[in-house]
C-alpha positions in Angstrom: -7.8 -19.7 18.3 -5.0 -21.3 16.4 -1.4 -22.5 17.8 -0.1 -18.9 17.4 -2.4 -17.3 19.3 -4.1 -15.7 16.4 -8.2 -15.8 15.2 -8.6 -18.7 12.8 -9.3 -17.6 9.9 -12.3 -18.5 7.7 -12.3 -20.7 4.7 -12.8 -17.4 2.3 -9.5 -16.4 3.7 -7.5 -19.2 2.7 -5.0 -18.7 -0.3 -3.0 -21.1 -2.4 0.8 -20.3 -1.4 1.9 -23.0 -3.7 5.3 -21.7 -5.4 6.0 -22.1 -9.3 8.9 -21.3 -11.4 7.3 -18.0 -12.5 7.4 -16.9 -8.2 10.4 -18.5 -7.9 12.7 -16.8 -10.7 10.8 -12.9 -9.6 12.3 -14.0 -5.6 15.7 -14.8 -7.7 16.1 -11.4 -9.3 15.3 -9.2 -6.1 17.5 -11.0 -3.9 20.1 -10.6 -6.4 20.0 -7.1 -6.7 18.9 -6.8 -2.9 15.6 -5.0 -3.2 12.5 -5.7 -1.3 9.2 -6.2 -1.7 6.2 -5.1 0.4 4.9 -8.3 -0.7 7.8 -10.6 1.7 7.7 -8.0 4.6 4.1 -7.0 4.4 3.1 -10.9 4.7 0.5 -10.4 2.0 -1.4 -13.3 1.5 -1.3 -12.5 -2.6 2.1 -12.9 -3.0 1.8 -16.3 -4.9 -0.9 -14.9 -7.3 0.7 -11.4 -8.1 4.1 -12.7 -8.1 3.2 -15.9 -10.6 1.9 -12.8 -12.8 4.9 -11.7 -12.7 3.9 -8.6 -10.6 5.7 -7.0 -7.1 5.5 -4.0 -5.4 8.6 -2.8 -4.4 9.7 -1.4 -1.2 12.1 0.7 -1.3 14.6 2.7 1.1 15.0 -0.4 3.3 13.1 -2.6 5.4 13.4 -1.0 8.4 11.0 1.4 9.5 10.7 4.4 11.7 7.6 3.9 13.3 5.7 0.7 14.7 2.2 0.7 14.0 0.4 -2.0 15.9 -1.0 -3.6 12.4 2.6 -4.0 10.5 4.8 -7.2 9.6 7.5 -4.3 8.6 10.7 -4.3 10.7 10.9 -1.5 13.0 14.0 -0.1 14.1 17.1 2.3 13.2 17.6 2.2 9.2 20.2 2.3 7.2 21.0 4.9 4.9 19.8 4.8 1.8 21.3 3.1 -1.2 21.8 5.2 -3.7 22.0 2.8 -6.3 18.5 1.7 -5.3 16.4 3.1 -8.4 18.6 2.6 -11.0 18.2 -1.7 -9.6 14.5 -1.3 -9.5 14.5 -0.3 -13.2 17.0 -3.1 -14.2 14.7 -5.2 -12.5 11.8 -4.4 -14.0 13.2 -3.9 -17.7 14.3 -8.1 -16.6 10.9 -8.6 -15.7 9.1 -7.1 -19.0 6.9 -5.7 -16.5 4.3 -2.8 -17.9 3.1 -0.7 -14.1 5.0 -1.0 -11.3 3.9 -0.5 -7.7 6.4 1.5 -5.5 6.4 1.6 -1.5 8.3 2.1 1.4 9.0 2.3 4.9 8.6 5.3 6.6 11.9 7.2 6.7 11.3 10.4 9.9 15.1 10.1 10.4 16.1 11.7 7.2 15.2 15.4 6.8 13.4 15.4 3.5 11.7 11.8 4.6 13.2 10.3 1.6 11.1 12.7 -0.9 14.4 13.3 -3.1 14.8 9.0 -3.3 11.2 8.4 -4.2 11.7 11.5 -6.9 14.2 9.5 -8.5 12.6 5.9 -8.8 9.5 7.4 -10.0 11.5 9.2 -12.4 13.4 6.8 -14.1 11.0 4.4 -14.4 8.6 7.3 -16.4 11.1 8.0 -18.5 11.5 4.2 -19.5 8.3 4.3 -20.5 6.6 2.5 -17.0 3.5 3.5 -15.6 4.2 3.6 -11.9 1.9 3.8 -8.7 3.4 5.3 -5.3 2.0 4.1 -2.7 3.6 6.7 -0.1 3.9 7.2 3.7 2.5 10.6 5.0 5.2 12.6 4.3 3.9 14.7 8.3 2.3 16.4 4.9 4.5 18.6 4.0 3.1 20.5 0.6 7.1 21.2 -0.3 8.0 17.4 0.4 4.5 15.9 -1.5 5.7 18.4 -4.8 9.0 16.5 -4.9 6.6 13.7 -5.6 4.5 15.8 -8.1 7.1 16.8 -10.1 8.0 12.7 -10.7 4.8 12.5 -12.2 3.4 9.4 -10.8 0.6 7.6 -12.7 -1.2 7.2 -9.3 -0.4 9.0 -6.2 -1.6 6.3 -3.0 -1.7 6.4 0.5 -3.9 5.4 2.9 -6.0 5.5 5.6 -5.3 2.4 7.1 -8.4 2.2 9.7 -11.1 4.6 10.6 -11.1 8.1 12.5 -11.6 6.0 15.8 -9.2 3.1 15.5 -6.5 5.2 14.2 -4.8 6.4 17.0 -4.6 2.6 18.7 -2.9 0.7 16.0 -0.7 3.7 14.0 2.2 5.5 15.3 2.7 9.0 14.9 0.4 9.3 12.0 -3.2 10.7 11.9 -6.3 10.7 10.6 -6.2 14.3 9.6 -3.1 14.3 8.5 -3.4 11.7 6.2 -6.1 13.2 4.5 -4.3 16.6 4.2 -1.5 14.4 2.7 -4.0 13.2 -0.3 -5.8 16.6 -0.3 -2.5 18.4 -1.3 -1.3 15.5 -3.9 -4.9 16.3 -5.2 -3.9 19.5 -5.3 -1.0 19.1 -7.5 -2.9 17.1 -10.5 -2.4 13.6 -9.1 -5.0 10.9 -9.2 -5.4 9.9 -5.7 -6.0 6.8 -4.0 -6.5 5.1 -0.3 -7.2 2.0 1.2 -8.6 0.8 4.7 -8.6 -2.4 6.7 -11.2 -3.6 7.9 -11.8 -6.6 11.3 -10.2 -4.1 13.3 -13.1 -3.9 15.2 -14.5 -0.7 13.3 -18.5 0.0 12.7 -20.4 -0.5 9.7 -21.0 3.8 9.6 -17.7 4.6 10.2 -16.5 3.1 7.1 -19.0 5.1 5.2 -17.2 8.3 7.2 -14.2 7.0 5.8 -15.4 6.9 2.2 -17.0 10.8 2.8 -14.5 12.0 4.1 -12.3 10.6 1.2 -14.6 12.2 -1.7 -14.1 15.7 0.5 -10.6 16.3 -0.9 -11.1 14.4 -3.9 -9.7 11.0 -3.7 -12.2 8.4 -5.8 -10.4 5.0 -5.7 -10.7 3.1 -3.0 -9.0 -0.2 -1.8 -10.8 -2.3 1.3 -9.7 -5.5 2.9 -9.6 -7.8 5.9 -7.1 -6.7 8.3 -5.0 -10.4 8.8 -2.7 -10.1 12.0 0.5 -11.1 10.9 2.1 -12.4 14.7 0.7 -12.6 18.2 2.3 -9.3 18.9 0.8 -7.5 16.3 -3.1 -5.7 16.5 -5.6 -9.0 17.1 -8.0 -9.2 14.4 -12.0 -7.9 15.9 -13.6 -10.3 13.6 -13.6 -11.7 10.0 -15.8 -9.6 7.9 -18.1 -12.0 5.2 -17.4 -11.4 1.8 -21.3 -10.2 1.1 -20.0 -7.1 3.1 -17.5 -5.9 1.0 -19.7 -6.7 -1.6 -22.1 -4.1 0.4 -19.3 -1.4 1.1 -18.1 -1.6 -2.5 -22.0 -1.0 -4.3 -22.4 1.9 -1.3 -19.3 3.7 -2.9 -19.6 3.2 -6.3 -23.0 5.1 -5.5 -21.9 7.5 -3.2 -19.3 8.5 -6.5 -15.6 6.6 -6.2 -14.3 6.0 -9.9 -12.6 2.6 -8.9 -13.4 0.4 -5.5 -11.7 -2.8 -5.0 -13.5 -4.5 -2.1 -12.9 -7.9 -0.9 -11.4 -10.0 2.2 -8.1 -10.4 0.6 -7.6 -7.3 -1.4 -4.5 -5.1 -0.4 -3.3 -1.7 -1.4 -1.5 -2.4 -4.8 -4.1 -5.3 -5.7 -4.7 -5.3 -9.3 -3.1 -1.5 -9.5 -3.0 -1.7 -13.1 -6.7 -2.0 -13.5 -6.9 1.8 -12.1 -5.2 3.0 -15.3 -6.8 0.4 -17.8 -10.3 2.3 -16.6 -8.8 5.8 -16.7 -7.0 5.6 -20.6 
């Protein structure tokens, strides 16, 4: 157990966090335009790589968040209201960046009556119409069809959310959300004509078969990409980690779904939602 109270972690968990100017001058440009990045709140241990490539996923209406699931580094708490300026900064920043796909996320927003639907809408939008492909990774929206349309309508390359655990875990480390009801949130962005995509944790103390749920119940409304990494507790007060899962396993889980009929799997102990997003759409064109 290390100084913080957390599970070492192995040596196929351990990163280079060494900055560079490339990490440094991306970090310059958001905190001038005062956008965040699931990358800095998320504590996601690729933030060196992605953001040497010159790569972010960017979080937007705040980063404060409505609800406080046990596995988040997010701040939880009463938001602010939205800044309506927000997309048009995202697309400055990105046109700055000469970035090609960006990766959009956010906090979960209950305290505003559409959720933020109308806010995603908009950033999703601009950035098409600049010519960006764009991935949003979205909260569960309680899914609501009318809500999940606004989304639709934005055309998003890839329409993402996820799981986050399986069926059994899911009620001790999220709040509010479900099982079910994600899956009815990616059954009825299926249903509009969007490529669908999850992603699950794994060390949260889950079995080997209930992954393989996960991945069945997935294919049953249509969803075929599929993201799996180690769940890495981000403070003493957050979900302790059940065990460190070897890297042949993800190996194993990712051959299993290929076969069972997923279009795209990225499975390893550091892979996270957005990791290598772009690759989706290099595959699919």
């Amino acid at each position: 157990m290390s100084e913080k109270g957390i599970k070492r972690k192995p040596d196929w968990l351990k990163v280079d966090r060494t900055p560079v100017d490339a990490y440094a001058n991306l970090h310059l440009a958001l905190s001038r335009k005062n956008l965040h990045t699931i990358c800095e709140s998320g504590m996601c241990p690729n933030k060196a790589e992605c953001w040497t490539q010159g790569t972010a996923t960017f979080m937007i209406l705040g980063d404060i968040c409505t609800r406080n699931c046990k596995f988040c580094a997010v701040n939880t708490g009463k938001p602010l209201s939205p800044d309506v300026d927000e997309p048009y900064k995202i697309l400055e920043v990105v046109k700055l960046l000469n970035l090609k796909h960006v990766v959009l996320t956010s906090v979960t927003r209950d305290d505003l009556p559409d959720q933020g639907a109308e806010h995603w809408a908009k950033c999703i939008k601009l950035l098409k119409d600049a010519n960006f492909t764009v991935e949003a990774l979205v909260p569960d929206f309680d899914g609501d069809a009318t809500l999940i349309k606004e989304l639709a309508m934005a055309k998003p390359d890839i329409f993402s959310h996820n799981l986050e655990t399986v069926r059994n875990l899911t009620s001790h480390v999220r709040t509010r959300a479900t099982y079910e009801t994600s899956l009815k949130t990616l059954d009825i962005a299926n249903s509009f004509g969007m490529l669908t995509k999850s992603g699950i944790m794994v060390g949260l103390g889950e079995k080997f078969d209930e992954v393989i749920e996960v991945m069945d119940d997935l294919l049953k409304v249509n969803c075929k990409i599929i993201t799996i990494g180690q769940y890495l507790q981000p403070s003493k007060n957050n979900f302790p980690v059940a065990e460190y899962i070897k890297p042949e396993i993800f190996d194993e889980y990712k051959n299993i779904a290929l076969k069972k009929g997923f279009d795209y799997v990225e499975s390893a102990p550091l892979v996270r939602s957005s990791y290598h997003s772009e690759k989706i759409l290099i595959k699919k064109y």
